[in-house]
C-alpha positions as CSV (number, residue, x, y, z in Angstrom):
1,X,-34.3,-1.8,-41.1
2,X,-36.3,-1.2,-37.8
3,X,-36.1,0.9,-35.7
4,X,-34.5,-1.1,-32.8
5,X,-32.1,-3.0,-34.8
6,X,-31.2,0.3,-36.1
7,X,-30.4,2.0,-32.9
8,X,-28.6,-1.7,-31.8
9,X,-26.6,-1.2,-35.2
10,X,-25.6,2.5,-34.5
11,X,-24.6,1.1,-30.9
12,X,-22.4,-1.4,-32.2
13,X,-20.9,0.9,-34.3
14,X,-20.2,3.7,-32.2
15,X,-18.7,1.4,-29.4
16,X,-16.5,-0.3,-32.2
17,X,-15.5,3.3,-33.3
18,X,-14.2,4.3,-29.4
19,X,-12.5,0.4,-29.0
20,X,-10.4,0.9,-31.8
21,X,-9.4,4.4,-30.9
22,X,-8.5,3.0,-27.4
23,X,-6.7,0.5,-29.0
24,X,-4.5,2.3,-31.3
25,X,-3.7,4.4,-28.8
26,X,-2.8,1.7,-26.6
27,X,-0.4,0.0,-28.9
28,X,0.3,3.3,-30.8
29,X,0.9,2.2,-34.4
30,X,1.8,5.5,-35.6
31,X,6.0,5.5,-36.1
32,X,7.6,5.8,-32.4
33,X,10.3,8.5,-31.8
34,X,14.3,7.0,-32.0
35,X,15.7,7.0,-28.5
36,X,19.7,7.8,-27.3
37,X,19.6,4.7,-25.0
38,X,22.5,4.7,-22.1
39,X,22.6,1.3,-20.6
40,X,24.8,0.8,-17.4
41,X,25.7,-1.6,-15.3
42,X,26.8,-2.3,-12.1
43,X,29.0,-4.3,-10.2
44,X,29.0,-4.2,-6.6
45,X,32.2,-4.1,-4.2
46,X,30.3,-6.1,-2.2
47,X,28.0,-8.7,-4.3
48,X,26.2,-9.6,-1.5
49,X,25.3,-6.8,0.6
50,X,21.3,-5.9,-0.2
51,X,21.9,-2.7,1.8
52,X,24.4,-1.9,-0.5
53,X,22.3,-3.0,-4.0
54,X,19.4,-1.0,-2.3
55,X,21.6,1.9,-2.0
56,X,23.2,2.2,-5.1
57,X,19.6,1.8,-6.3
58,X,18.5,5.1,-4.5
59,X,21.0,6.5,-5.7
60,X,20.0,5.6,-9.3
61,X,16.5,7.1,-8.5
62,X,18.0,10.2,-7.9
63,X,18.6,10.5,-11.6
64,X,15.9,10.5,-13.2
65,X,15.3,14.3,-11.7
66,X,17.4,15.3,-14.5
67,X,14.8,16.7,-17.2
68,X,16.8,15.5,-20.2
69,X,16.2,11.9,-18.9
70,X,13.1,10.8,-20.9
71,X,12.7,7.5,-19.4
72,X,14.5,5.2,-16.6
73,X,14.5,1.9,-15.4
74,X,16.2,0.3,-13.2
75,X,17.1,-3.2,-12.3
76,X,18.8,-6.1,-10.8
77,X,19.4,-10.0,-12.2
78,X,16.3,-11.9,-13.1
79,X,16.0,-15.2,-12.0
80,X,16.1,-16.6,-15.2
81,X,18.0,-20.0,-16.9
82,X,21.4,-20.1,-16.8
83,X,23.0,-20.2,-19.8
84,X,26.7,-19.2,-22.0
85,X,24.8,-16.4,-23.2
86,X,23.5,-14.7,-20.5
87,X,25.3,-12.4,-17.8
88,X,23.5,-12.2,-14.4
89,X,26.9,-10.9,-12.2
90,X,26.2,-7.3,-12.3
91,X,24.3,-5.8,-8.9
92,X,22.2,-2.9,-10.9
93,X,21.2,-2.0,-14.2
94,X,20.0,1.7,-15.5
95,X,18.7,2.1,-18.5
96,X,17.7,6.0,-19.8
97,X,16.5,7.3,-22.7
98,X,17.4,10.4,-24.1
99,X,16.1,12.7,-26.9
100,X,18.9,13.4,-28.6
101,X,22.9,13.3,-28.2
102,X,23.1,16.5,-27.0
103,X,20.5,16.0,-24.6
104,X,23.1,12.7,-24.0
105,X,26.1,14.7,-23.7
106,X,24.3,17.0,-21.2
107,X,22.9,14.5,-18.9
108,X,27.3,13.3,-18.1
109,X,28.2,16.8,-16.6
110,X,24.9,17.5,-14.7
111,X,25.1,18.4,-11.2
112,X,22.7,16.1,-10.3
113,X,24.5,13.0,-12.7
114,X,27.9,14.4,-10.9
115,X,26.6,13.9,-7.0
116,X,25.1,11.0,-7.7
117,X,28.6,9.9,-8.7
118,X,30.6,11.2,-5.7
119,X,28.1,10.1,-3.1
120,X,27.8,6.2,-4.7
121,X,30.7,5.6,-6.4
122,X,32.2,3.8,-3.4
123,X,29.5,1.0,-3.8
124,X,30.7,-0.1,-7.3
125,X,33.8,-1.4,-8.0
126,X,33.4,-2.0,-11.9
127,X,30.6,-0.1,-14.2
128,X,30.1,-0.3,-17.9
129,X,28.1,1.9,-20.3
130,X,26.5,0.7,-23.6
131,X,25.1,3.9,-25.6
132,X,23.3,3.0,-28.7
133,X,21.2,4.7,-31.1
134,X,18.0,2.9,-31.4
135,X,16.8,1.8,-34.5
């Protein structure tokens, strides 16, 4: 082997090396940890008021200063088909992940979780929780 197609083979190599490190990590095959999930909905006591959606949205925000809340998203109705199966008449959408049930459990009777009801409670007029272990 000469020297320069060598050096273009160790190259090669070493760049192959780092882009399947980055890509691993990107996509992170090892096992991923098992979330609590707590998925809420919304539904608005006014439907159409965007200064009341972008309220209760703030509000929402406000939540994830709770340090047992791994992971939030929040949301509103996409756009999408309409069809049977899917439901688009809520306002807002949380969805938080937890570590554990505890950590769950915790998160219902913290101060923080407890304003947020009191001061944005009179937005929604119907909410619904799905907690689920994820598999």
């Amino acid at each position: 082997m000469t020297k320069s197609t060598r050096r273009k083979f160790l190259i090669g190599a070493s760049l192959a090396g780092v882009a399947n490190t980055v890509f691993a990590k990107q996509f992170k095959f090892k096992e991923e940890k098992k979330w609590i999930v707590h998925h809420v909905f919304f539904w608005l006591k006014n439907p159409g008021s965007t200064a009341d959606r972008d309220k209760l949205i703030e509000g929402v925000r406000s939540l994830s200063a709770i340090e047992v809340v791994r992971k939030l998203h929040i949301g509103i109705p996409a756009e999408t088909e309409k069809r049977d199966v899917v439901e688009a008449s809520y306002g807002v959408s949380e969805l938080m992940f937890f570590d554990n049930l505890a950590d769950q459990a915790s998160y219902q009777t913290h101060p923080v979780h407890l304003k947020f009801v009191e001061q944005y409670s009179h937005l929604w007029e119907k909410v619904i929780v799905y907690d689920m272990n994820e598999v």
